[in-house]
N, C-alpha and C positions, 0 to 999 in steps of 0.2 A: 680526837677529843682527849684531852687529859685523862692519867690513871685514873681509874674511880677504883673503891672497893664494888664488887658485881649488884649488890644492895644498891650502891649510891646509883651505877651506872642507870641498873634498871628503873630507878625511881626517876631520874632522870629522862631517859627516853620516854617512860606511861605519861610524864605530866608533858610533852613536847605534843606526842602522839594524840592525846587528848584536847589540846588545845589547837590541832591543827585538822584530827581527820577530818571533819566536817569538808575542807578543802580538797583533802585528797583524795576521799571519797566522791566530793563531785563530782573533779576530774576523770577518775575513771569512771564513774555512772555516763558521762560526757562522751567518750571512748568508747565503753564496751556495748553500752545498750543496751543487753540483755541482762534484766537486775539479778538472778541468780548467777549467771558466769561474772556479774561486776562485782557482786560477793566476795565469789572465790578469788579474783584480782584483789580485792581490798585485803583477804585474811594474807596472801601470799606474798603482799607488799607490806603488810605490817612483820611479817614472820622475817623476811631479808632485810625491812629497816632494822629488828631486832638485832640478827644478826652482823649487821656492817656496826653498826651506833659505834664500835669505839673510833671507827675512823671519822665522823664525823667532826664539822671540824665548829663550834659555836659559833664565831665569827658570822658564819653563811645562816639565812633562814632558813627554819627545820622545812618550812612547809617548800620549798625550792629543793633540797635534797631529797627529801619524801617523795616529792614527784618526779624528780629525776630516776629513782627507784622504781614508780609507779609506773613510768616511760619501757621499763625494760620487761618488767612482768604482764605488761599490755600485749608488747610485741609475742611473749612467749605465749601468754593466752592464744594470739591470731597463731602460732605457730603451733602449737599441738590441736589446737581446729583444724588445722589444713585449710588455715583460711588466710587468705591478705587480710590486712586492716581494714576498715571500712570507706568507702572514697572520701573521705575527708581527706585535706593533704597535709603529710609531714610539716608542711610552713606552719597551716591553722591547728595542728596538734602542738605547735611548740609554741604558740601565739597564745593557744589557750592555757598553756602549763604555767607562760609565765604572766599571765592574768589572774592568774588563781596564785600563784606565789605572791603578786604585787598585793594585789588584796587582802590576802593574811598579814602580811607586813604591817600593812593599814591598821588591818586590826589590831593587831598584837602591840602597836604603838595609841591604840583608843585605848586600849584594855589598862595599859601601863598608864595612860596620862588620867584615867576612873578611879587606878588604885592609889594612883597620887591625891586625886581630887574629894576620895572618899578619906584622906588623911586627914584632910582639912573641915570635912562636916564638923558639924561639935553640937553637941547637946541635943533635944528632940527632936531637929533633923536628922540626925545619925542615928538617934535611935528607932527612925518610924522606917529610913532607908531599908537598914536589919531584920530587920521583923519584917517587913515587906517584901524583900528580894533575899532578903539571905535565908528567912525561916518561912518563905510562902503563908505567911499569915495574913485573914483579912480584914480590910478595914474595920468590920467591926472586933473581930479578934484582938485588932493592936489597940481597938477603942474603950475594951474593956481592962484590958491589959495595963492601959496608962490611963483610965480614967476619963477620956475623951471622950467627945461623941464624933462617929463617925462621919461626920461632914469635917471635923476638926482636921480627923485622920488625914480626909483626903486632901483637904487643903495645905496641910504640914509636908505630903510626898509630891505634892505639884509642886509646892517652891524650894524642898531637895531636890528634885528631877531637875529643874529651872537652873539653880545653882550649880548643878552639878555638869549640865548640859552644858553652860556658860565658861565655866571652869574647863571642862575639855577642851571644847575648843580652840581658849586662848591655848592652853598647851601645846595643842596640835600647830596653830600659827607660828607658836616659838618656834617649835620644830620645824619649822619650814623656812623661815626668816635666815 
């Protein structure tokens, strides 16, 4: 990874790290089994992502290097147990790393084509989206709020959902085309 100032780097990695543990997380929940030892896998895998991040390289997805990381502090978990792995076999532990990397992918290319898609709302659609997903306000909250009645509300967020669902998609198509 490019210089950063230590500030940039680590703000950098929290917002990678945040947007991907859900994944990395599963995979070892997947792995270890036991939810307190997959834990301490997860705190020991964020603490060695923490410290490699400057080699990491942008290009690659975070959540494939993550688990690549995750891959090795699994192995050390079964090795200060005195234990082998679990019979699952090395093939279906690398089958699932990069099932769990493909899928973040996915997402992180929905996520991108919503922030695009959410550029494009305009006016009481955008504003009932906000208030609804961005500040967990409810129907009638945003109905008081804008003056509405809350049948209005909800009809106003099903045809930004609509739109906005519609609008992914085609994105996603581009992307693929």
């Amino acid at each position: 990874m490019a210089e950063h100032d230590p500030n940039t780097q680590m703000r950098d990695f929290t917002r990678l790290w945040l947007e991907n543990q859900h994944v990395v997380s599963g995979y070892i929940y997947l792995s270890v089994r036991d939810f307190h030892h997959a834990e301490d896998v997860i705190q020991d895998t964020a603490r060695s992502a923490v410290d490699s991040f400057a080699g990491y390289d942008p290009a690659r997805p975070f959540a494939a290097w993550a688990i690549a990381i995750a891959k090795q502090r699994i192995a050390d978990h079964f090795r200060k147990q005195g234990r082998r792995q679990p019979a699952i076999s090395s093939e279906a532990v690398d089958a699932l790393g990069a099932a769990c990397a493909e899928v973040a992918q996915e997402a992180d290319e929905r996520l991108h084509a919503l922030r695009q898609c959410m550029a494009k709302l305009t006016g009481r659609h955008r504003e009932v989206v906000e208030l609804r997903y961005g500040k967990s306000y409810s129907p009638d909250k945003i109905a008081d709020r804008l003056g509405l009645k809350p049948n209005a509300v909800n009809a106003l967020v099903f045809r930004a959902r609509k739109a906005l669902a519609r609008c992914v998609n085609q994105q996603m198509r581009r992307q693929d085309a």
